[in-house]
C-alpha positions in Angstrom: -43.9 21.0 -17.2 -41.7 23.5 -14.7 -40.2 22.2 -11.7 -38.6 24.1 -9.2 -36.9 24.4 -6.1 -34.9 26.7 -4.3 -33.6 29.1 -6.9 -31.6 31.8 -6.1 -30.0 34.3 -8.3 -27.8 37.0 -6.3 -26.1 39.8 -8.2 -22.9 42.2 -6.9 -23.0 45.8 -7.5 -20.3 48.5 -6.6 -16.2 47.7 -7.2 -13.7 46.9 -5.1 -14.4 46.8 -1.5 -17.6 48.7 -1.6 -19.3 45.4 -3.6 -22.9 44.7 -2.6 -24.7 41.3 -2.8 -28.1 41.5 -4.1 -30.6 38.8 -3.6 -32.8 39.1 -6.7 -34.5 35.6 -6.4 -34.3 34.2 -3.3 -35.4 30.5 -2.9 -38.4 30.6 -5.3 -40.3 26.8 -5.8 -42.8 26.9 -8.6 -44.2 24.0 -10.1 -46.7 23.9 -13.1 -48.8 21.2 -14.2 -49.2 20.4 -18.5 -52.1 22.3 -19.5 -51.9 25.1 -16.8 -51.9 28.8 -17.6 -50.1 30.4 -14.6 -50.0 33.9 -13.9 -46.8 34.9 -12.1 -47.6 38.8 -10.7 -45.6 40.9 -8.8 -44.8 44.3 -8.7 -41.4 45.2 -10.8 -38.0 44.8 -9.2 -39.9 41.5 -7.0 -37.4 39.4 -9.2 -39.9 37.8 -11.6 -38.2 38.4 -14.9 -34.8 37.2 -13.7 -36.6 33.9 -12.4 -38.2 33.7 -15.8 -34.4 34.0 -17.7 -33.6 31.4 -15.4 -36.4 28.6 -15.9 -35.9 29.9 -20.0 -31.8 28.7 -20.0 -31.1 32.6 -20.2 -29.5 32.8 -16.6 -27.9 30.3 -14.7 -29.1 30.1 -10.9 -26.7 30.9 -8.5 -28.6 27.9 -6.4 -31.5 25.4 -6.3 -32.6 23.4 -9.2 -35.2 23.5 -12.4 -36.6 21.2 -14.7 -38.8 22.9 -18.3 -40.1 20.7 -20.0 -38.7 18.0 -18.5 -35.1 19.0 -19.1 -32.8 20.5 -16.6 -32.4 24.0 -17.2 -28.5 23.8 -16.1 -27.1 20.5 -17.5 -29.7 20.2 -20.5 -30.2 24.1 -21.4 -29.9 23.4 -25.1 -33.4 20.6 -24.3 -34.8 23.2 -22.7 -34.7 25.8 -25.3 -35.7 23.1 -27.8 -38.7 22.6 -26.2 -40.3 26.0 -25.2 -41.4 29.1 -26.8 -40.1 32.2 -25.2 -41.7 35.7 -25.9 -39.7 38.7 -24.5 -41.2 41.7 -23.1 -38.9 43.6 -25.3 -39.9 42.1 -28.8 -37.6 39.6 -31.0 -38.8 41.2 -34.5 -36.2 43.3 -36.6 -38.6 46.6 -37.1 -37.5 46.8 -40.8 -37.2 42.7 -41.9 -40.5 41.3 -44.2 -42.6 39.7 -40.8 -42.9 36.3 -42.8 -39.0 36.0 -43.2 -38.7 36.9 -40.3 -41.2 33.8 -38.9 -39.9 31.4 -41.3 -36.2 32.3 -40.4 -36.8 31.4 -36.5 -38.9 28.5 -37.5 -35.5 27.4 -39.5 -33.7 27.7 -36.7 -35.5 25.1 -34.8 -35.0 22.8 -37.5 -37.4 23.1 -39.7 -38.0 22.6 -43.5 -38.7 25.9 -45.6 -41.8 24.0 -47.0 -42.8 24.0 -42.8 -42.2 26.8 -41.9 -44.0 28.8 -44.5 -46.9 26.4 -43.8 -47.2 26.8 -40.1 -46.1 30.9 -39.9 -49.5 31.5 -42.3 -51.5 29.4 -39.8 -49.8 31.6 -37.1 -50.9 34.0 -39.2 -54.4 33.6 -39.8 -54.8 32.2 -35.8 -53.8 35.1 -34.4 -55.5 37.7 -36.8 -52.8 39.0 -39.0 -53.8 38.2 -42.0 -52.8 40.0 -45.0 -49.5 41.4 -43.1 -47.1 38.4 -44.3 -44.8 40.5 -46.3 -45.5 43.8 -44.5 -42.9 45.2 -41.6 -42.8 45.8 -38.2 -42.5 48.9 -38.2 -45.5 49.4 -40.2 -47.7 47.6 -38.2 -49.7 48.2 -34.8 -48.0 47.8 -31.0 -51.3 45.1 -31.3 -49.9 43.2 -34.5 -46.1 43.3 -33.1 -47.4 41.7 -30.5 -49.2 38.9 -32.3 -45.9 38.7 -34.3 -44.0 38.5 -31.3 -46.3 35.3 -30.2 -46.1 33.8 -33.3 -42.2 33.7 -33.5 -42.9 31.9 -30.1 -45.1 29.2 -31.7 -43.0 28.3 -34.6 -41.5 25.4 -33.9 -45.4 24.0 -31.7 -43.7 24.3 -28.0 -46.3 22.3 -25.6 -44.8 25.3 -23.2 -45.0 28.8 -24.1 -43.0 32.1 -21.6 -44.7 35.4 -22.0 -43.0 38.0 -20.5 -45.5 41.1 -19.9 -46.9 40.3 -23.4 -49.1 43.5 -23.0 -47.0 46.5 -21.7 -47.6 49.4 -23.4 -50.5 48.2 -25.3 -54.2 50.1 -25.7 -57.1 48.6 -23.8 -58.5 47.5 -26.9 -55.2 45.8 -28.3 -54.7 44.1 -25.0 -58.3 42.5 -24.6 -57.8 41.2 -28.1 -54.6 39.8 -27.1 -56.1 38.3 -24.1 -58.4 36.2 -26.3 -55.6 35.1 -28.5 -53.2 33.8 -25.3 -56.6 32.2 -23.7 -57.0 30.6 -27.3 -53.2 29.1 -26.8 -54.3 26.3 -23.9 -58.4 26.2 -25.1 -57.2 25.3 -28.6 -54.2 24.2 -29.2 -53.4 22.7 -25.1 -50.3 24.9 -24.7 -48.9 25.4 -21.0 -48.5 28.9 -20.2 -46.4 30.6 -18.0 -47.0 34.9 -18.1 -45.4 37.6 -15.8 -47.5 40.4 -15.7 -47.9 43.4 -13.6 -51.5 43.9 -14.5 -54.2 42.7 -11.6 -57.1 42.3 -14.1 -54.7 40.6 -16.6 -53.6 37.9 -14.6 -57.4 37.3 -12.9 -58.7 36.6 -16.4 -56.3 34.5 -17.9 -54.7 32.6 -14.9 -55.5 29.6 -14.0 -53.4 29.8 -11.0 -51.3 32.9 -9.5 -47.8 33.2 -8.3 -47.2 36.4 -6.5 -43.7 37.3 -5.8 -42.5 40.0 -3.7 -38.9 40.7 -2.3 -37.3 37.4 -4.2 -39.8 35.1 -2.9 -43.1 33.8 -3.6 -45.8 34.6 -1.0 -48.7 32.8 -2.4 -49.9 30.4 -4.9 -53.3 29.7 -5.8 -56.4 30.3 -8.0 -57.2 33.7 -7.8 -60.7 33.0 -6.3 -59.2 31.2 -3.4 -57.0 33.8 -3.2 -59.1 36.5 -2.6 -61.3 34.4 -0.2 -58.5 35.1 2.4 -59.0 38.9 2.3 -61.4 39.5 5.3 -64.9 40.1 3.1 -65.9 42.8 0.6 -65.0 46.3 1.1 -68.4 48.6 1.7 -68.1 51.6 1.2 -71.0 54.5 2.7 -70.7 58.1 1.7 -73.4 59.9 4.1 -74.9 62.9 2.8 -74.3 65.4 6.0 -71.2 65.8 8.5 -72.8 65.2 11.3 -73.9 61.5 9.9 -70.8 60.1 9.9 -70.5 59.3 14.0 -73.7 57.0 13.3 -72.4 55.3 10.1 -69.8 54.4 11.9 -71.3 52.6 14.4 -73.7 51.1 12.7 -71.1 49.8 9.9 -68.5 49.1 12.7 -70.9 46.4 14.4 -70.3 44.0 11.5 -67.2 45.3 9.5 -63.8 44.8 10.5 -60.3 47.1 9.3 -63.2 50.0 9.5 -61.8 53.5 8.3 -63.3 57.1 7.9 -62.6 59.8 5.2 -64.2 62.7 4.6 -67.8 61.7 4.2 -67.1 57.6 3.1 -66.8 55.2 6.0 -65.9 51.8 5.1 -64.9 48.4 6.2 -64.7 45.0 5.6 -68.0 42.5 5.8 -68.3 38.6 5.5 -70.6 38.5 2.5 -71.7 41.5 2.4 -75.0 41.0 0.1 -76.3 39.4 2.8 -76.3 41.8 5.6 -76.2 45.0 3.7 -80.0 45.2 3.8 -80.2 44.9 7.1 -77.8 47.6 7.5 -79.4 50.0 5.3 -82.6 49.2 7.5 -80.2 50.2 10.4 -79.2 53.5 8.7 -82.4 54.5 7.7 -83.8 53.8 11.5 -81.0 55.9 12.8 -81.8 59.2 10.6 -78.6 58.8 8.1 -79.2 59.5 4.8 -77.1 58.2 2.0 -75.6 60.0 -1.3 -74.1 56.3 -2.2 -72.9 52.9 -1.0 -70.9 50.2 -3.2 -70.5 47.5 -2.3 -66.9 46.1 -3.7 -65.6 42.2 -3.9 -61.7 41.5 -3.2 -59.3 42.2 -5.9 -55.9 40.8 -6.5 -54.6 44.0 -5.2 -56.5 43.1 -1.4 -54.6 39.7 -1.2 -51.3 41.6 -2.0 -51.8 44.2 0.6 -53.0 41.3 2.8 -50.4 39.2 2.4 -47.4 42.0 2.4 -48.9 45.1 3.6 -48.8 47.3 1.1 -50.5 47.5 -2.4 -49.4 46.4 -5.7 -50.2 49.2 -7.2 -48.3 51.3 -4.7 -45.4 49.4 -4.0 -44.9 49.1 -8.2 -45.4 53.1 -8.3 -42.5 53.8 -5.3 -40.6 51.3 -7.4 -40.6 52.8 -10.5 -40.0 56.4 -8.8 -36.9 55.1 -7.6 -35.5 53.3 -10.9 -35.3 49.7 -8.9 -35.6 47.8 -11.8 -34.8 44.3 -12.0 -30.7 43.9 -12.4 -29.4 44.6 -16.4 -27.3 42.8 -19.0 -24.6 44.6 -17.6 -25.2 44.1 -14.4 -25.8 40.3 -15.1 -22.1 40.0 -16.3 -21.0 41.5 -13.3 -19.2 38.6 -10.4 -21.7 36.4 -8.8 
């Protein structure tokens, strides 16, 4: 269904002589088979909404090549956008238009009969839980139900290949485990290939089939997310003692079978090749050697560990410094400046 290789997209900034090339995508390959439901994760400003506007006809590569849908998203972008469903992270729903109209009207657009339309927006409707809300507005409705309106705009016109671009932001826990079950329900009922960018660890580990991660402009791994964390060196233990003076013997008991071993406060922790193996044996250890224990956990790899693995720093922290310093992704205007 997506095709890619070597896409670049590079941006300049400043005027005149003080102009500054930015790499924002920076030879990405993705490919993704019919069926899939890929999670493409990175923290924000790593360059995965401007690949998405790329592979989606919205922005033209600078280099490298793409096929969606079997259509090439430079020569054929009109194929492309014939053939996919796109939903922005922004919303495509005028806040005061009837919600019905306003499925109907895209569903038009495609091509579409009235009589069609009508008929496939109320099974939209009823699919993803919104029934009863065909002639209300959305403004009057939920950031849940925008959302589910959102998606069904996206699924008008029954694209095989569906974009979601950080479908849940700003979204409740409640509203965005409901919404998990209705983009889950896209491939498990109706066989729709999905392609999400999301900066949300759990998100992406239980919908993904298989995760991208980007970082810098590039893509650093590619995998399923169990395979991924197998190459994060074992689960993270984690002993708090219950006296100061415990901690010396913790630590050498821990730190003859854990690797990347640290020491805060109280907690000393490491890493440990299947730890529910040998963790008895170590508590038989700690217990021999006079250390008492106010608590031990026992943690398996997240999404999060193969990031810091593979780049050295978190997710989480990298996507905080980020934010902190406004290094967003480039804008609109910044799009229309010379490339």
């Amino acid at each position: 269904m997506i095709h890619a290789r070597g896409l670049v997209q590079t941006f300049h900034t400043g005027q005149g002589k003080k102009k500054t090339e930015v790499r924002a995508v920076d030879g990405v390959d993705i490919d993704v088979a019919e069926g899939e439901v890929v999670g493409f994760l990175g923290p924000n400003g790593a360059g995965k909404t401007t690949t998405l506007r790329m592979l989606t006809t919205l922005l033209k590569p600078t280099a490298g090549t793409a096929t969606v849908a079997g259509f090439d998203v430079a020569t054929q972008s009109q194929d492309v956008r014939r053939s996919i469903g796109y939903v922005s992270q922004a919303g495509s729903t005028f806040s005061s238009a009837i919600a019905g109209d306003e499925v109907m009207d895209h569903g038009m657009l495609y091509g579409m009969s009235r009589r069609d339309a009508e008929r496939r927006g109320k099974e939209l409707f009823e699919q993803l839980d919104l029934p009863g809300l065909w002639r209300r507005m959305p403004k009057n409705m939920s950031g849940g139900q925008k959302r589910r309106l959102d998606i069904a705009m996206g699924l008008i016109h029954e694209p095989n290949l569906v974009f979601l671009d950080e479908p849940t932001t700003g979204l409740d826990p409640q509203a965005r485990a409901n919404l998990w079950q209705h983009i889950a329900g896209l491939r498990a009922k109706q066989g729709v290939t999905v392609f999400l960018t999301t900066h949300y660890l759990d998100e992406a580990d239980h919908l993904a089939d298989r995760i991208v991660i980007i970082d810098k402009g590039r893509i650093v791994a590619s995998d399923t997310a169990d395979n991924l964390k197998a190459q994060v060196s074992g689960d993270l233990v984690d002993l708090e003692v219950a006296g100061d003076d415990q901690v010396a013997v913790a630590r050498d008991k821990l730190g003859s079978i854990a690797a990347d071993l640290e020491v805060e406060g109280r907690h000393v922790r490491g890493r440990v090749q299947r730890a529910g193996r040998v963790v008895p044996g170590l508590l038989r250890d700690l217990d021999a050697g006079g250390v008492a224990l106010d608590s031990i956990e026992v943690l398996r790899p997240t999404l999060d560990d193969v990031f810091l693995t593979l780049t050295g720093r978190s997710l989480r922290d990298a996507e905080a410094a980020e934010e902190g310093a406004d290094a967003e992704e480039p804008t609109d205007e910044l799009e229309g400046a010379t490339r």
